[in-house]
Predicted model as a PDB file, atoms N, CA, C, CB and O in Angstrom, pLDDT in the B-factor column:
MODEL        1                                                                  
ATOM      1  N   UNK A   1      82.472 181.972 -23.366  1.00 71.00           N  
ATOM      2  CA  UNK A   1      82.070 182.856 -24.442  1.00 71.00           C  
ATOM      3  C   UNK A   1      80.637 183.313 -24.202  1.00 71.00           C  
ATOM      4  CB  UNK A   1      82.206 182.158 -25.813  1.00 71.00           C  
ATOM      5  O   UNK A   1      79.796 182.437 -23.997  1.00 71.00           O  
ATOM      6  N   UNK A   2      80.259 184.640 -24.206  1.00 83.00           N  
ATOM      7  CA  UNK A   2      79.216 185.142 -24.179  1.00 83.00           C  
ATOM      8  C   UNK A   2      78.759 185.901 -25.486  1.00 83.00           C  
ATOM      9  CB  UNK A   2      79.265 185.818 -23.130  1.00 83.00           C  
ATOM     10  O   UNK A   2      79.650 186.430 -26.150  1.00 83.00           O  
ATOM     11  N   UNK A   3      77.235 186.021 -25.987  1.00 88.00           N  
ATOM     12  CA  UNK A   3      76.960 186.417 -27.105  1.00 88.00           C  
ATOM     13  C   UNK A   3      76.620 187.798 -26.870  1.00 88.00           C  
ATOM     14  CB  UNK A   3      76.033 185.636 -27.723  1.00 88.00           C  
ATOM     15  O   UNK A   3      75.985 188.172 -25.885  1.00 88.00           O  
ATOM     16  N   UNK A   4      77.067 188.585 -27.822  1.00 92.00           N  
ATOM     17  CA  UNK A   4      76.539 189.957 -27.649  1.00 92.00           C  
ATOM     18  C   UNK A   4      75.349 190.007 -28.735  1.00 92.00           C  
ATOM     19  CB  UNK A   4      77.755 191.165 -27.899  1.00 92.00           C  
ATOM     20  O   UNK A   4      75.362 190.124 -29.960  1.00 92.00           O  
ATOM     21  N   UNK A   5      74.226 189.859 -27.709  1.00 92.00           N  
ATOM     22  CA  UNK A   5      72.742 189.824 -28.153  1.00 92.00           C  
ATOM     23  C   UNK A   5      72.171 191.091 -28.665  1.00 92.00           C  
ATOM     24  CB  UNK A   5      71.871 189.415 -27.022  1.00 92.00           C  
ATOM     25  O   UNK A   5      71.196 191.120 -29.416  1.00 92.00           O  
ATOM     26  N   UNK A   6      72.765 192.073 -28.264  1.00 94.00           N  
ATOM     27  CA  UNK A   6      73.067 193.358 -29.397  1.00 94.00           C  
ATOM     28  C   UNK A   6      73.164 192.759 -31.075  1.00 94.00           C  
ATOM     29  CB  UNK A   6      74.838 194.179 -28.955  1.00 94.00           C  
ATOM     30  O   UNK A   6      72.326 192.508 -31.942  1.00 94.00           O  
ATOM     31  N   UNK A   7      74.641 192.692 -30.984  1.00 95.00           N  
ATOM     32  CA  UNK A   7      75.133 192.642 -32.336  1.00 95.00           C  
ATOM     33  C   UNK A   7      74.081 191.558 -32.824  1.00 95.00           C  
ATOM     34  CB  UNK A   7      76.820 192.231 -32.498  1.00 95.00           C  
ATOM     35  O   UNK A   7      73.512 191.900 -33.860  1.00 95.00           O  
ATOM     36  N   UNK A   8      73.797 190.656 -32.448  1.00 95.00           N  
ATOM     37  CA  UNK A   8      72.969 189.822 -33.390  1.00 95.00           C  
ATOM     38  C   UNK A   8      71.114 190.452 -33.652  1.00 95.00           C  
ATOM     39  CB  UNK A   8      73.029 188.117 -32.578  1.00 95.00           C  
ATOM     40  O   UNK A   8      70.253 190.063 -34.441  1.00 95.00           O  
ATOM     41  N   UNK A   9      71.091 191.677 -32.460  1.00 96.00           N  
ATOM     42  CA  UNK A   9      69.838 191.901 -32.775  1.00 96.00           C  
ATOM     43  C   UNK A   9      69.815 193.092 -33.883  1.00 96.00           C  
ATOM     44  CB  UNK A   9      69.065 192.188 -31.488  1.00 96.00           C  
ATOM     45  O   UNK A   9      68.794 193.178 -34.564  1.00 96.00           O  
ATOM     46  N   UNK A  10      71.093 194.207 -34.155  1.00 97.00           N  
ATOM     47  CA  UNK A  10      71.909 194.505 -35.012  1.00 97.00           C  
ATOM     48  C   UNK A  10      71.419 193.694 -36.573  1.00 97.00           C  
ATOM     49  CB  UNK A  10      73.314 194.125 -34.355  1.00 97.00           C  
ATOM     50  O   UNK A  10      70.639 193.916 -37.500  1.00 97.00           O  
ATOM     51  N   UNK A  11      72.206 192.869 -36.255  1.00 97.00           N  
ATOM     52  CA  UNK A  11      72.206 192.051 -37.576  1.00 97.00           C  
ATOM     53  C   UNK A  11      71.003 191.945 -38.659  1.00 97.00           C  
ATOM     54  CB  UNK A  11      72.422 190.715 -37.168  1.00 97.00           C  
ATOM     55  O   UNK A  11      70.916 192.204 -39.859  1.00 97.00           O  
ATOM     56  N   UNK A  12      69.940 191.348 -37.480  1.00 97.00           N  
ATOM     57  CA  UNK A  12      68.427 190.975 -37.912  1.00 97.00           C  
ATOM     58  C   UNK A  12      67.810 191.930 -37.813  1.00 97.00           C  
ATOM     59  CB  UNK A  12      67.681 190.004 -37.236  1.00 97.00           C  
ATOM     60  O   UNK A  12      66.602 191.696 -37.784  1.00 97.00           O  
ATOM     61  N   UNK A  13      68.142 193.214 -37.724  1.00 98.00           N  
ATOM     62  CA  UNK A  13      67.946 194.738 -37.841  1.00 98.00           C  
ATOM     63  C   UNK A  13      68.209 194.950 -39.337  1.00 98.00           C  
ATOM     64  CB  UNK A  13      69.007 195.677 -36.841  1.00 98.00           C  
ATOM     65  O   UNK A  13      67.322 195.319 -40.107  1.00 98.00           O  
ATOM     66  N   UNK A  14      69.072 194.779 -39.593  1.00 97.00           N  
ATOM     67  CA  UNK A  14      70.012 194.825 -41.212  1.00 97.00           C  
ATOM     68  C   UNK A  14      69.264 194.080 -42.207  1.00 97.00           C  
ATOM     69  CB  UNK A  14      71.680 194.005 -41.205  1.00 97.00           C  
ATOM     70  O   UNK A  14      69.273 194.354 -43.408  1.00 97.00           O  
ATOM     71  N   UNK A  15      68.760 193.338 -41.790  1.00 97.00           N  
ATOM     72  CA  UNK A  15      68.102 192.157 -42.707  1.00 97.00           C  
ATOM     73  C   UNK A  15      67.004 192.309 -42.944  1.00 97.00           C  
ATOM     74  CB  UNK A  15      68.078 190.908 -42.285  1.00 97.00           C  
ATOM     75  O   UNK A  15      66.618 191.928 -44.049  1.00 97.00           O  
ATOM     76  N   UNK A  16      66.040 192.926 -42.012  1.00 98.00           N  
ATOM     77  CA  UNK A  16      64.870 192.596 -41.760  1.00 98.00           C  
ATOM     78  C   UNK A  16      63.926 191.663 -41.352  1.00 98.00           C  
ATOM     79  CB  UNK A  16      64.658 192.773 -42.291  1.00 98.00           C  
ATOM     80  O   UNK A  16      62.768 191.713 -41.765  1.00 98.00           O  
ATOM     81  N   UNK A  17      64.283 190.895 -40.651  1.00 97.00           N  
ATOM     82  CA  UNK A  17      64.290 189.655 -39.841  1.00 97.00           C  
ATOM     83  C   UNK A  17      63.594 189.594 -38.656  1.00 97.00           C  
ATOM     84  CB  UNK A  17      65.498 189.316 -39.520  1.00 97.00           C  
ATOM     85  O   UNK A  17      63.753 190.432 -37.768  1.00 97.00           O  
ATOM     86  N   UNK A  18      62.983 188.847 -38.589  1.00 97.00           N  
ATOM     87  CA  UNK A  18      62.521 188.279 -37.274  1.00 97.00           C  
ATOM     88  C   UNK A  18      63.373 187.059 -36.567  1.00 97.00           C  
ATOM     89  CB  UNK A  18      61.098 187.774 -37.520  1.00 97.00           C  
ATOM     90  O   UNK A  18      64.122 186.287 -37.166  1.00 97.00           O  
ATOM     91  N   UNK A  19      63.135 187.063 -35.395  1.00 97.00           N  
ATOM     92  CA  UNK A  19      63.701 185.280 -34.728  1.00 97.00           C  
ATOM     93  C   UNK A  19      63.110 184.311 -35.392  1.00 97.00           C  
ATOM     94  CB  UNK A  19      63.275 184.801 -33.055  1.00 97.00           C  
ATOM     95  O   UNK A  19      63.789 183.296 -35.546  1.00 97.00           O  
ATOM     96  N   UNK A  20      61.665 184.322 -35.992  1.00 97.00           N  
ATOM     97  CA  UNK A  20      61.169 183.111 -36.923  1.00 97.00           C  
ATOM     98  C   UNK A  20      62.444 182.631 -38.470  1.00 97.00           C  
ATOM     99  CB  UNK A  20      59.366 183.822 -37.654  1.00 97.00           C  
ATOM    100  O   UNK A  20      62.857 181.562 -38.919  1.00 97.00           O  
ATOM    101  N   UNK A  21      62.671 184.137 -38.836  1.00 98.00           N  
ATOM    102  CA  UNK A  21      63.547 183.920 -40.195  1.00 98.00           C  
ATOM    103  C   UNK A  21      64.683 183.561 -39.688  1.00 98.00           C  
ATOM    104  CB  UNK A  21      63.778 185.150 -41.201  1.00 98.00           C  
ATOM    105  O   UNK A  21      65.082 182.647 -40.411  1.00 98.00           O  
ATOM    106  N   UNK A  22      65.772 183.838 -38.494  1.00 97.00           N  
ATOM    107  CA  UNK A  22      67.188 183.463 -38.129  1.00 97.00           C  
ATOM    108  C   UNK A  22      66.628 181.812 -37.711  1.00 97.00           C  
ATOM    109  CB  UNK A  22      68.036 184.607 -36.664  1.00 97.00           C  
ATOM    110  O   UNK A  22      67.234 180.931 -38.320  1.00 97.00           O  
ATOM    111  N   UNK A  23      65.847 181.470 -37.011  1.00 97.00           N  
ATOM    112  CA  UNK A  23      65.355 180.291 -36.604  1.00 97.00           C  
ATOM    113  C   UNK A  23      65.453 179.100 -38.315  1.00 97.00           C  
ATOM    114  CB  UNK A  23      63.565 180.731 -35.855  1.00 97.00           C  
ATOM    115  O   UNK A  23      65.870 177.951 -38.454  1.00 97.00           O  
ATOM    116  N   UNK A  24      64.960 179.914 -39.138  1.00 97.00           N  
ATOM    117  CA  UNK A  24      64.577 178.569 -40.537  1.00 97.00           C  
ATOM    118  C   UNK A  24      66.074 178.911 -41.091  1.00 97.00           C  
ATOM    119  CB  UNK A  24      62.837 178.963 -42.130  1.00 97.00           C  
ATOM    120  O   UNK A  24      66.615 178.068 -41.805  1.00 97.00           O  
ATOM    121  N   UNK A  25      66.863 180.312 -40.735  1.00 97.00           N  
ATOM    122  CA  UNK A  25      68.295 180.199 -42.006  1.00 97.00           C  
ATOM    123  C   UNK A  25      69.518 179.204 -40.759  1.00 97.00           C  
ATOM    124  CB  UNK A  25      69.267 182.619 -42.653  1.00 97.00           C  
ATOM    125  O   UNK A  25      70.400 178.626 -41.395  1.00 97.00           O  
ATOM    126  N   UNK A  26      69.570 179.090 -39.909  1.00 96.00           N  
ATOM    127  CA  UNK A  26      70.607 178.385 -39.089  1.00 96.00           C  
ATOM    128  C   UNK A  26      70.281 177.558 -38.626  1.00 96.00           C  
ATOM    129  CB  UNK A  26      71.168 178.866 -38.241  1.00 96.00           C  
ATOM    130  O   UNK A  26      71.264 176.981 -38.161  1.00 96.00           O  
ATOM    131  N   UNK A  27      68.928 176.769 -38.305  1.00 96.00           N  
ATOM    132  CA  UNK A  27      68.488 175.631 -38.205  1.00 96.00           C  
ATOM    133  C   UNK A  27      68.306 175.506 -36.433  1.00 96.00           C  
ATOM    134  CB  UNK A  27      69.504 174.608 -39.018  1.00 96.00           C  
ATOM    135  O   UNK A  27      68.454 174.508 -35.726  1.00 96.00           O  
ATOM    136  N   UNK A  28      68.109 176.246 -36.229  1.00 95.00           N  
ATOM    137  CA  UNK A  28      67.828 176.116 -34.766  1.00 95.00           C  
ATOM    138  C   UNK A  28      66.400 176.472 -34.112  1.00 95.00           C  
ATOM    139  CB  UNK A  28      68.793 176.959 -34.122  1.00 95.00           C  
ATOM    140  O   UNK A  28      66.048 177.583 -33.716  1.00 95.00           O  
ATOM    141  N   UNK A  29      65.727 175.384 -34.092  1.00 95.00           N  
ATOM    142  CA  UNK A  29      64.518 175.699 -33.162  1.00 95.00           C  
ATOM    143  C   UNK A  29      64.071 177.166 -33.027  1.00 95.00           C  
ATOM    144  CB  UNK A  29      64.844 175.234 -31.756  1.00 95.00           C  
ATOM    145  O   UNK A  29      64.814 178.112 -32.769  1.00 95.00           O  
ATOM    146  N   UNK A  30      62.759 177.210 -33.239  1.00 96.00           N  
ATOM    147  CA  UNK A  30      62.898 178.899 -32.466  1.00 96.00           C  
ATOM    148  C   UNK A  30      62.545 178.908 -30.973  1.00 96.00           C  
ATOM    149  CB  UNK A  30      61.704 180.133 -33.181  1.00 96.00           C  
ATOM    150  O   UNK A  30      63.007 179.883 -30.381  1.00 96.00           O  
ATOM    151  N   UNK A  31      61.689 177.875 -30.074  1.00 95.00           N  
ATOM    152  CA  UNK A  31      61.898 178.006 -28.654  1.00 95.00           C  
ATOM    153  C   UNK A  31      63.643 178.521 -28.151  1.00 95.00           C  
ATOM    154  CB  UNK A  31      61.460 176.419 -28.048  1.00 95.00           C  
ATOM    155  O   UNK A  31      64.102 179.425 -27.452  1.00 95.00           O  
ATOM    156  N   UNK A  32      64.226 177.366 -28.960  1.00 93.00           N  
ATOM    157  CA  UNK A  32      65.820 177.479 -28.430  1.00 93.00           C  
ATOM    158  C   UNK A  32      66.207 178.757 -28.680  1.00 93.00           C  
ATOM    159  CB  UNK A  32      66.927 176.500 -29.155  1.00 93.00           C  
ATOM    160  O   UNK A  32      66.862 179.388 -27.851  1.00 93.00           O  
ATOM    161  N   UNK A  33      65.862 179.235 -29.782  1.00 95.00           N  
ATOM    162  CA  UNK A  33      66.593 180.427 -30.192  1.00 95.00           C  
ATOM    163  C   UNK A  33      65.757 181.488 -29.147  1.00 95.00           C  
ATOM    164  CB  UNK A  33      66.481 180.776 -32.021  1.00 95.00           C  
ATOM    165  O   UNK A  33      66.418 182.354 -28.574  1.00 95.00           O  
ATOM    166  N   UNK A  34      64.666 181.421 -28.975  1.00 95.00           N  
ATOM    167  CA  UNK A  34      64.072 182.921 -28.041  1.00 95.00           C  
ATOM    168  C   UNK A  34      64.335 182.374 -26.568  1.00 95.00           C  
ATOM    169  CB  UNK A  34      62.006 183.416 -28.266  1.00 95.00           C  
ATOM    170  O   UNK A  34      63.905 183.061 -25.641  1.00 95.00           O  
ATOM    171  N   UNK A  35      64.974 181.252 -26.296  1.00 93.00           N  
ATOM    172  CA  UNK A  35      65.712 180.964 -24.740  1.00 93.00           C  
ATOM    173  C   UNK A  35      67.126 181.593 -24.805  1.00 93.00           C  
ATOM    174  CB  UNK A  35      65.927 179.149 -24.329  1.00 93.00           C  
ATOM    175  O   UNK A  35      67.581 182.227 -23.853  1.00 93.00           O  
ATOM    176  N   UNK A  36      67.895 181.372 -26.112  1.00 91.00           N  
ATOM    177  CA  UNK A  36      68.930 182.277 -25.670  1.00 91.00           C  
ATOM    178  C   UNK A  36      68.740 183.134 -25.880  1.00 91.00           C  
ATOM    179  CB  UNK A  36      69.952 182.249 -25.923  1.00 91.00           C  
ATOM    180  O   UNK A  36      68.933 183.737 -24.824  1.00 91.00           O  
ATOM    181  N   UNK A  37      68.404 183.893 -26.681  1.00 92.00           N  
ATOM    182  CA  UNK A  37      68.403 185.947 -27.321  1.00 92.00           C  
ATOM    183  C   UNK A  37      67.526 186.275 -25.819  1.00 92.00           C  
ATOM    184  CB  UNK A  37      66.958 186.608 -29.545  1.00 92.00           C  
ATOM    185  O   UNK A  37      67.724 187.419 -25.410  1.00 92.00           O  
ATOM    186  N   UNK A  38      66.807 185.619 -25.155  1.00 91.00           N  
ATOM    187  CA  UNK A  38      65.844 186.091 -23.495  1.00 91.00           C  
ATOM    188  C   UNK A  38      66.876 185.847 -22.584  1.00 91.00           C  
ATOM    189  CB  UNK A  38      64.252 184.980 -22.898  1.00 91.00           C  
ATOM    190  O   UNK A  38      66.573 186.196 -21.443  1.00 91.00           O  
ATOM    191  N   UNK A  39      68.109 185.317 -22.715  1.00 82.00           N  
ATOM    192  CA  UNK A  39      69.471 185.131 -21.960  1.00 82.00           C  
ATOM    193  C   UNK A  39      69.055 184.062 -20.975  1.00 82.00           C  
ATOM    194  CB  UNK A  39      70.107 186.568 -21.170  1.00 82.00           C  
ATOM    195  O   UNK A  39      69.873 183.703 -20.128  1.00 82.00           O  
ATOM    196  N   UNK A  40      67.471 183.358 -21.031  1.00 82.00           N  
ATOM    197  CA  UNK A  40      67.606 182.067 -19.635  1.00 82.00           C  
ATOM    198  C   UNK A  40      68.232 181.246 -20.299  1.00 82.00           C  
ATOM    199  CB  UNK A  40      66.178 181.217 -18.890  1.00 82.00           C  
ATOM    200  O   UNK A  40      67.968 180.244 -19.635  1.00 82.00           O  
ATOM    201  N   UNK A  41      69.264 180.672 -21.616  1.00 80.00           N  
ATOM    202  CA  UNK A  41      69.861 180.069 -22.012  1.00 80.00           C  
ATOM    203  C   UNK A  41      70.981 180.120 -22.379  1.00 80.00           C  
ATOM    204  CB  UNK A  41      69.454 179.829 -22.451  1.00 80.00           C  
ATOM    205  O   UNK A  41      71.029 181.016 -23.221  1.00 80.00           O  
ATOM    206  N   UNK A  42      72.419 179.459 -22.177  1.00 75.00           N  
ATOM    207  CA  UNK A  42      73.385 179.679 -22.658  1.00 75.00           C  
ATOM    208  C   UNK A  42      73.498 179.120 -24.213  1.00 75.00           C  
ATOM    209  CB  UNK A  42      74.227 179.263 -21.762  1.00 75.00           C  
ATOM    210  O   UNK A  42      72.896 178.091 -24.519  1.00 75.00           O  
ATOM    211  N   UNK A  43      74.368 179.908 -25.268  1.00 75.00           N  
ATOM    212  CA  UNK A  43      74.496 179.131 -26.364  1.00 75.00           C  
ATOM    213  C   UNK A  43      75.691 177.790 -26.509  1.00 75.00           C  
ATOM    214  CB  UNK A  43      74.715 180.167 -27.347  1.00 75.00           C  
ATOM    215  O   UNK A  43      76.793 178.065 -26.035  1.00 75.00           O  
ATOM    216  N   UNK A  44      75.572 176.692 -26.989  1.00 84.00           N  
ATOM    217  CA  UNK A  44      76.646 176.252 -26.886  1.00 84.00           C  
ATOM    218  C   UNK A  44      77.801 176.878 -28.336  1.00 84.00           C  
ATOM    219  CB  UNK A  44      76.297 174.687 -26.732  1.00 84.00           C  
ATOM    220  O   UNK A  44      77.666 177.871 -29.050  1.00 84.00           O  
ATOM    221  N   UNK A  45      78.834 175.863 -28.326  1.00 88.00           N  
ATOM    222  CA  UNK A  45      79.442 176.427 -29.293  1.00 88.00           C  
ATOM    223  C   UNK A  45      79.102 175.900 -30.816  1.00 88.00           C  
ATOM    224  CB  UNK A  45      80.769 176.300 -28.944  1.00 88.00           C  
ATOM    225  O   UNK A  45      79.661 176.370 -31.806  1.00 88.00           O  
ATOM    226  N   UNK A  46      78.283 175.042 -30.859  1.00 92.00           N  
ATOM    227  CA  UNK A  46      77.926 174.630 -32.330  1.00 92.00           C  
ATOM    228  C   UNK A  46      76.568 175.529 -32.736  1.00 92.00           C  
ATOM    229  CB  UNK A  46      77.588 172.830 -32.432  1.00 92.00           C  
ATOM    230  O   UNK A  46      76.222 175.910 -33.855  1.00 92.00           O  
ATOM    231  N   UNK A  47      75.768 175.781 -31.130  1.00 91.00           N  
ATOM    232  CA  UNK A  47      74.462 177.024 -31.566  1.00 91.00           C  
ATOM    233  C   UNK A  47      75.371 178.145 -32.100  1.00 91.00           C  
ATOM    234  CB  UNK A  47      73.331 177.761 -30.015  1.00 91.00           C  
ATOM    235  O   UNK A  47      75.481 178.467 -33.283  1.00 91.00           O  
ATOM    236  N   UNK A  48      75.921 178.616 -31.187  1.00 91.00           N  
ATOM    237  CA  UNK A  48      76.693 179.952 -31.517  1.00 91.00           C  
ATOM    238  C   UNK A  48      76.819 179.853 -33.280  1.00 91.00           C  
ATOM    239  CB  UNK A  48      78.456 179.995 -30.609  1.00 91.00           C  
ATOM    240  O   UNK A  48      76.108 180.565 -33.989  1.00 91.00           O  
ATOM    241  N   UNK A  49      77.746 178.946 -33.817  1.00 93.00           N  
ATOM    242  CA  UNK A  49      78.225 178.760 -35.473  1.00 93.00           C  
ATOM    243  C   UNK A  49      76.800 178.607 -35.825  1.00 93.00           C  
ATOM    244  CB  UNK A  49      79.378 177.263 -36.027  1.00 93.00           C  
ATOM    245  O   UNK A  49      76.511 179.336 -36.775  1.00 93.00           O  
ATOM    246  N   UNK A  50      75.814 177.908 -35.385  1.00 95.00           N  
ATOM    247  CA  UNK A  50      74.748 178.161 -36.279  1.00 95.00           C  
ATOM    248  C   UNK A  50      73.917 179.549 -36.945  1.00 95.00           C  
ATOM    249  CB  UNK A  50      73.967 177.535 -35.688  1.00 95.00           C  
ATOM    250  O   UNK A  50      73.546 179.908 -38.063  1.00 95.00           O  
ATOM    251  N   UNK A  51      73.867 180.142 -35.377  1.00 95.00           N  
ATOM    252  CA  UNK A  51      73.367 181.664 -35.016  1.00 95.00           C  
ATOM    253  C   UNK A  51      74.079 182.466 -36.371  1.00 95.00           C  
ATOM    254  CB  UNK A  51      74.070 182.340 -33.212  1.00 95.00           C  
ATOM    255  O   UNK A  51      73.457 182.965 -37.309  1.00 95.00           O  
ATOM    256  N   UNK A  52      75.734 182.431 -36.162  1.00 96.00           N  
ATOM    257  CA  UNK A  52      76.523 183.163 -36.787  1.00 96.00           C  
ATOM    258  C   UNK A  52      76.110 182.669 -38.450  1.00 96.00           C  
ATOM    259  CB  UNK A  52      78.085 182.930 -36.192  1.00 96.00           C  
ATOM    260  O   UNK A  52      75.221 183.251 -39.073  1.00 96.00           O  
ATOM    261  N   UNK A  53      76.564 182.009 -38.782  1.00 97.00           N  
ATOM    262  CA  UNK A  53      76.118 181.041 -40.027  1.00 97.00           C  
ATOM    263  C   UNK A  53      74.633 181.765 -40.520  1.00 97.00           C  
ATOM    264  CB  UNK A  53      75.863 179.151 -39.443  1.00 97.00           C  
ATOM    265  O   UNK A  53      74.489 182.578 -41.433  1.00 97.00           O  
ATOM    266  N   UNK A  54      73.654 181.238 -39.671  1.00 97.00           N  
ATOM    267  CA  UNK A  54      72.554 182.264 -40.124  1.00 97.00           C  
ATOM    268  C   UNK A  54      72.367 183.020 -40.480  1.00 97.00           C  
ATOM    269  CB  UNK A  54      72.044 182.618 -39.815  1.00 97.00           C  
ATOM    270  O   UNK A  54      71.683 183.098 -41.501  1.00 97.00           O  
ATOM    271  N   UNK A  55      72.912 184.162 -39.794  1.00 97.00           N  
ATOM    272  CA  UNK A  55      73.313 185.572 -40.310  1.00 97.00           C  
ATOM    273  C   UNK A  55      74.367 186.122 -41.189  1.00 97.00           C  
ATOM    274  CB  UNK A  55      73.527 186.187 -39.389  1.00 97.00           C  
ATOM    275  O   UNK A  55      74.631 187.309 -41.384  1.00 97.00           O  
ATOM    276  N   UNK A  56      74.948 185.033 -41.706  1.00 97.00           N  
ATOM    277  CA  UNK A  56      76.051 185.369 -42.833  1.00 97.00           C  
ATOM    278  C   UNK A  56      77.363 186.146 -42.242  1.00 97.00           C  
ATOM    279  CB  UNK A  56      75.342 186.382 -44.036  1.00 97.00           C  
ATOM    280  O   UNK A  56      78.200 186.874 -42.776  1.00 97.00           O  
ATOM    281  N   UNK A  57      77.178 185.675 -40.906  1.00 97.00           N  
ATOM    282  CA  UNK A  57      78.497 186.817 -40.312  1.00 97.00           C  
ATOM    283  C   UNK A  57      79.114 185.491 -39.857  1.00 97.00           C  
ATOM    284  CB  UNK A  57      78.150 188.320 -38.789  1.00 97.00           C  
ATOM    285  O   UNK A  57      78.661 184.368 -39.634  1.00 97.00           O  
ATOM    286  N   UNK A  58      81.143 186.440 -39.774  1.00 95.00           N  
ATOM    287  CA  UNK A  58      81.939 185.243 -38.817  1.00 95.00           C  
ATOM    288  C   UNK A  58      81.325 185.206 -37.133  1.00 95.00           C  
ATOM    289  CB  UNK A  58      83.877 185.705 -38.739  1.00 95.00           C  
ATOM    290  O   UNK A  58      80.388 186.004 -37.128  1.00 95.00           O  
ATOM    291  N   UNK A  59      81.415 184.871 -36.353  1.00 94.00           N  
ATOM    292  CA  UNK A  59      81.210 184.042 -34.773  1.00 94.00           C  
ATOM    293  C   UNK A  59      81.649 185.086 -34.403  1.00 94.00           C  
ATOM    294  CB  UNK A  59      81.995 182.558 -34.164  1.00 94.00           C  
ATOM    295  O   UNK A  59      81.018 185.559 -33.458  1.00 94.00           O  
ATOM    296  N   UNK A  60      82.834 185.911 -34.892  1.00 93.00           N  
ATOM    297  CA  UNK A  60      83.710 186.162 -33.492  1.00 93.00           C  
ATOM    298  C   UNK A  60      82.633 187.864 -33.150  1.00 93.00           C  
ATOM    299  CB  UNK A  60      86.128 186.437 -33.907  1.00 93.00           C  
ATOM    300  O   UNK A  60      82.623 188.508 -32.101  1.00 93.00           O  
ATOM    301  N   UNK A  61      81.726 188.216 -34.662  1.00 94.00           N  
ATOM    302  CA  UNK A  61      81.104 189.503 -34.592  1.00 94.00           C  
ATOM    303  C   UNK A  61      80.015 189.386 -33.818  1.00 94.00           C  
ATOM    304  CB  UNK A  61      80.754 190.062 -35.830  1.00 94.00           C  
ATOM    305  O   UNK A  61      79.290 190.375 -33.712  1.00 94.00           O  
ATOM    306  N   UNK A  62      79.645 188.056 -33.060  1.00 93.00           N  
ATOM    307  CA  UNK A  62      78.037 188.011 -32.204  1.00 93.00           C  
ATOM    308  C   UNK A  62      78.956 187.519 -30.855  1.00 93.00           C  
ATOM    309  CB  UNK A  62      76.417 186.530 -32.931  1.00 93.00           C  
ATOM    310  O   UNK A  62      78.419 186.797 -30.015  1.00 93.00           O  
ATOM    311  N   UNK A  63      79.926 187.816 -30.747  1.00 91.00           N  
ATOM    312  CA  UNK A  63      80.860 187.480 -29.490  1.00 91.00           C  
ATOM    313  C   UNK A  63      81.018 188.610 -28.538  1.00 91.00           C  
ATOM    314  CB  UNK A  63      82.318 187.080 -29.937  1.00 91.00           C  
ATOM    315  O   UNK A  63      81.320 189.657 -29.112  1.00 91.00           O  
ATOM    316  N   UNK A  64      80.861 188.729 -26.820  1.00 85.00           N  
ATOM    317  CA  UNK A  64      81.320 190.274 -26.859  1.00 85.00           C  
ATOM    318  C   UNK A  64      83.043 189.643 -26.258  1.00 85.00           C  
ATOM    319  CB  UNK A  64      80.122 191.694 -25.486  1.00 85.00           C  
ATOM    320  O   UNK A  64      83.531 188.527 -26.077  1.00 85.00           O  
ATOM    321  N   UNK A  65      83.469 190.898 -26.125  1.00 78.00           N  
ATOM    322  CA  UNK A  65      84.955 190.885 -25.964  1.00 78.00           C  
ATOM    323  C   UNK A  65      85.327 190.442 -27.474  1.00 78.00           C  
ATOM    324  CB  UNK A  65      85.546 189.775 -24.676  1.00 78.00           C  
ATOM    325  O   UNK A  65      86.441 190.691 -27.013  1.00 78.00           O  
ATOM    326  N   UNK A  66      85.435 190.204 -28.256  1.00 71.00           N  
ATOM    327  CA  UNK A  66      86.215 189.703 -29.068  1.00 71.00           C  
ATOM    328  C   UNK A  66      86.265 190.630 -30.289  1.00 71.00           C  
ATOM    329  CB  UNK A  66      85.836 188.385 -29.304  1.00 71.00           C  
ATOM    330  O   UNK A  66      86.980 190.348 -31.250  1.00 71.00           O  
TER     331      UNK A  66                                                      
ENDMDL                                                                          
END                                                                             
């Protein structure tokens, strides 16, 4: 599964958001979080539900192919 770092930059577009605010609503580090959205990191699948979760969207909309 790969994230379409679009749609989630999309998202926090919508919101008005920074990586600091997706970082405090899904609980994920923000180093971690600006290692994956910079792509030297893969997400796993419980980051991914967090990411998604954060943003009030289902998983499958920060997914590409899906």
């Amino acid at each position: 599964m790969e994230l379409d770092l679009t749609a989630i930059r999309i998202e926090l577009a919508k919101k008005d958001w920074s990586y600091k605010d997706l970082s405090k609503t899904s609980g994920i580090s923000y180093n971690t979080l600006i290692s994956v959205m910079s792509g030297n990191r893969g997400g796993n699948i419980k980051t991914l539900g967090k990411i998604a979760k954060g943003l009030g969207v289902d998983v499958t909309k920060i997914l590409k192919g899906i």
